[in-house]
N, C-alpha and C positions, 0 to 999 in steps of 0.2 A: 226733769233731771233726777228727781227721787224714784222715777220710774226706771229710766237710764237704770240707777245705779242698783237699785233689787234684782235687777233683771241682770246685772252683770253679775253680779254676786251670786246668785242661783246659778246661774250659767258655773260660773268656777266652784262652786260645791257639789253640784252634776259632775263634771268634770274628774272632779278629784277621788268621786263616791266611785266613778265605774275605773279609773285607772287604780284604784285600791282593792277591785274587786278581781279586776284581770289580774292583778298581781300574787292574791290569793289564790288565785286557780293555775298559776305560774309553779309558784313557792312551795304550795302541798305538796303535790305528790313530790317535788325532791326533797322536802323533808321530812316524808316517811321513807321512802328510799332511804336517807341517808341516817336516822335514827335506829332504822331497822339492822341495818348493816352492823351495831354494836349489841343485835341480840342474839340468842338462841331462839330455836325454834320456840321453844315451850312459850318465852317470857312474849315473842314475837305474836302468839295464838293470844296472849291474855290482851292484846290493844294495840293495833298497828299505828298509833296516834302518840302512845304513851313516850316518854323518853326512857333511856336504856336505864337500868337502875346502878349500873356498874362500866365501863367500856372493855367492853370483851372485845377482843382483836381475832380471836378462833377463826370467823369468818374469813379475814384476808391470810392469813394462814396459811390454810385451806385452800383457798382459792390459787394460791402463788405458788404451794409447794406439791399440788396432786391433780390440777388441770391442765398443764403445760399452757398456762398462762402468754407466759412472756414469747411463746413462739406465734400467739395470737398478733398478741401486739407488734410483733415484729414482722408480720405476715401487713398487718394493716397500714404501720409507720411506710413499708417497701410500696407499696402499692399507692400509698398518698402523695408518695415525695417522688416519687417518678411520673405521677400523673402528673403532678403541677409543674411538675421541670418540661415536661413536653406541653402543658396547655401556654405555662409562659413564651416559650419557644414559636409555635405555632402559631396561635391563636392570634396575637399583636401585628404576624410580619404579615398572615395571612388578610387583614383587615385593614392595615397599612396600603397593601399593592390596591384593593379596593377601593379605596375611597380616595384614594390619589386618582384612580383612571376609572371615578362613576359613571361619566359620562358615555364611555365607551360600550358598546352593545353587549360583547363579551361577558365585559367584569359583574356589568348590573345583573344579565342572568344571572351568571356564578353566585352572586351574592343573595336574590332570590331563590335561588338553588337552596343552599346553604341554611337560609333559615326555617324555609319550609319544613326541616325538623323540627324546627318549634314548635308546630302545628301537628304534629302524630301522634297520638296517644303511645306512648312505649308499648305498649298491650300489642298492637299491632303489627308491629317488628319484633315482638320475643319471639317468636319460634323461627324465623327464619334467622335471626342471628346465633340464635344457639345451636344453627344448622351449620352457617355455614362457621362459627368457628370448629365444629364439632368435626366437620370436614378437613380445616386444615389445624389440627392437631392445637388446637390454642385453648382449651380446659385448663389454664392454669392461671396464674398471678400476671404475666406476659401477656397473657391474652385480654385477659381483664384492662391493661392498665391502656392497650391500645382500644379497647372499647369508649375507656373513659375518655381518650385524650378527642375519638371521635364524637362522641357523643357531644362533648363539651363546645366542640366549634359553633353549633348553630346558636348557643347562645352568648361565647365571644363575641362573633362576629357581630350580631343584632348588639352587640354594648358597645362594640368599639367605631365602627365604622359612621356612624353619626358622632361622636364621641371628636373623634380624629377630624372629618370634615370641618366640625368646630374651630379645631385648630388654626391658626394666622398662618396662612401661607408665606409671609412673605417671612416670618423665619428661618424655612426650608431655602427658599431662593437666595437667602442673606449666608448661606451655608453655601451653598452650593458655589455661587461668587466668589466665597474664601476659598474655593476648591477640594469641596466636600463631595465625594461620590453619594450615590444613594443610597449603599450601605450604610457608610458613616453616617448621611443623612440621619437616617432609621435611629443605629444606634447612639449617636451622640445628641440629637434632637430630639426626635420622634420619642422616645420608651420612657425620655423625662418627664416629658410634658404629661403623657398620659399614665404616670404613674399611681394618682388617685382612682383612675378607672380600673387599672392592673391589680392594686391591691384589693378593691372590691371583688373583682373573678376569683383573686388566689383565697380568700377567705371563705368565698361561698362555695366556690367548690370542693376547698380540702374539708369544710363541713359536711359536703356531698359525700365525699370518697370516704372518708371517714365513719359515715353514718349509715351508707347507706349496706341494705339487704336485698334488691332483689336480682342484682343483676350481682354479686359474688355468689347466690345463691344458686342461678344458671350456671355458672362457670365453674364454681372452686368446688360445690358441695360435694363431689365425687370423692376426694381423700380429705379426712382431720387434718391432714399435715399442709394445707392449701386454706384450711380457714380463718377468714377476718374474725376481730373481735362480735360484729352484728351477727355473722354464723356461727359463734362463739355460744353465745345470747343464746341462740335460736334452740342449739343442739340441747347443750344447758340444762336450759328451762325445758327439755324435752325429758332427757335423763333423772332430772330434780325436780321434777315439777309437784314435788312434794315439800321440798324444803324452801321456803319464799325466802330465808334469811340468807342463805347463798347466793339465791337468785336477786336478790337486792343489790347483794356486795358486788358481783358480776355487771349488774348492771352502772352504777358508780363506777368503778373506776374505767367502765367503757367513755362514759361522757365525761369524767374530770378532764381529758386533754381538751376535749369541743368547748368544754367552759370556757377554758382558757384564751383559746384562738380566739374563739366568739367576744372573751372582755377585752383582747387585746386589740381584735379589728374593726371592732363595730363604728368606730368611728370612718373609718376608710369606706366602711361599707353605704354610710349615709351620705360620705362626701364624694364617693365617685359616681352614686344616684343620681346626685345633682347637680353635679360639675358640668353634665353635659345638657342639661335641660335648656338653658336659653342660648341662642346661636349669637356669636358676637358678629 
């Protein structure tokens, strides 16, 4: 038993030693990010470590009133909230007609279809998609948001479609009795139930949309006046890549909203992982 219990007890100070460690390697660098952002250059040269001696605002400033900032952010908010308005749309009814009719030869392809994007390295498909948006005129924000809503299916689908079979059918049939079409079905049943799996997609993807650089960098790079906050970053730090105390505060208020999203879903995000794990 006194073996038992050292051995538990090492185990939980193991434990505690490396989730303190990963936490450290979490927390730094956003708290030199975020210290640095109330310095100047000069004080920022003497210890990227040190705390500001004063909180100088200059940086955000600067930042707000001589980079057209907020046309960033509004280029990035347009872009995130219409991707997720068409992935919510799509993505559920899409995976819905699936796994309602698995059985059928059709649907199962499609659905192997479908996720087989999961499977391609993006690498592979960059140049022909920059081709053929390039073809029909879609370099812009428009074009962007239907790349995203595409791209996002294959791994809707692979969430939702086991997710949903899950589901008790005899709900659907207990509806339908009442004389529910299978619209209503859909929307009055189906979108409840799977609501914990839905809010997991809309978190991880407006993280996605939100964050990401390589695919606004194919599309939008061609005019300033088309750039997300990530190309924002990118140009920036291209132009400044002498002043890191700019480049600090740029970076900050890029991730303050993802902070956000991120404390405010993480739970959704764990609970629609596992909601669908064991089949009732």
């Amino acid at each position: 038993m006194k073996g038992l219990k050292r051995e538990g007890l090492g185990w939980r100070i193991g434990r505690d030693v490396v989730i303190a460690l990963g936490l450290i390697l979490i927390l730094a660098p956003l708290y030199v990010v975020i210290v640095n952002t109330f310095k100047d250059l000069e004080e920022a040269s003497k210890g990227f470590f040190s705390l500001p001696q004063s909180l100088n605002f200059q940086n955000y400033e600067e930042l707000f009133s001589k980079n057209n900032f907020w046309n960033y952010v509004k280029n990035s908010a347009y872009i995130t909230v219409i991707s997720i308005i068409l992935v919510i749309i799509i993505n559920p009814a899409v995976s819905y007609a699936i796994a309602r009719n698995f059985r059928r030869r059709y649907y199962k392809a499609v659905y192997f279809y479908i996720i087989l994007g999961l499977f391609i390295p993006f690498q592979v498909i960059m140049l022909p998609v920059t081709k053929i948006m390039t073809n029909m005129n879609l370099l812009n924000p428009n074009g962007l948001i239907l790349l995203y809503a595409a791209l996002s299916l294959s791994k809707g689908v692979f969430m939702f479609v086991n997710y949903i079979q899950s589901l008790p059918y005899e709900v659907e049939e207990a509806a339908r009795i009442d004389g529910c079409n299978t619209f209503q079905v859909y929307t009055k049943i189906v979108l409840h139930l799977i609501g914990p799996m839905l809010a997991t997609l809309i978190v991880m993807d407006t993280l996605w949309f939100w964050n990401d650089f390589q695919l606004p960098l194919m599309i939008l790079n061609k005019s300033p006046d088309y750039w997300t906050l990530p190309l924002f970053q990118y140009n920036f730090k291209s132009e400044y890549s002498f002043n890191y105390t700019m480049a600090f505060t740029a970076y900050f208020m890029c991730m303050f909203p993802v902070l956000i999203v991120y404390a405010l879903g993480q739970k959704y995000i764990i609970s629609g992982l596992t909601a669908g794990a064991v089949k009732s």
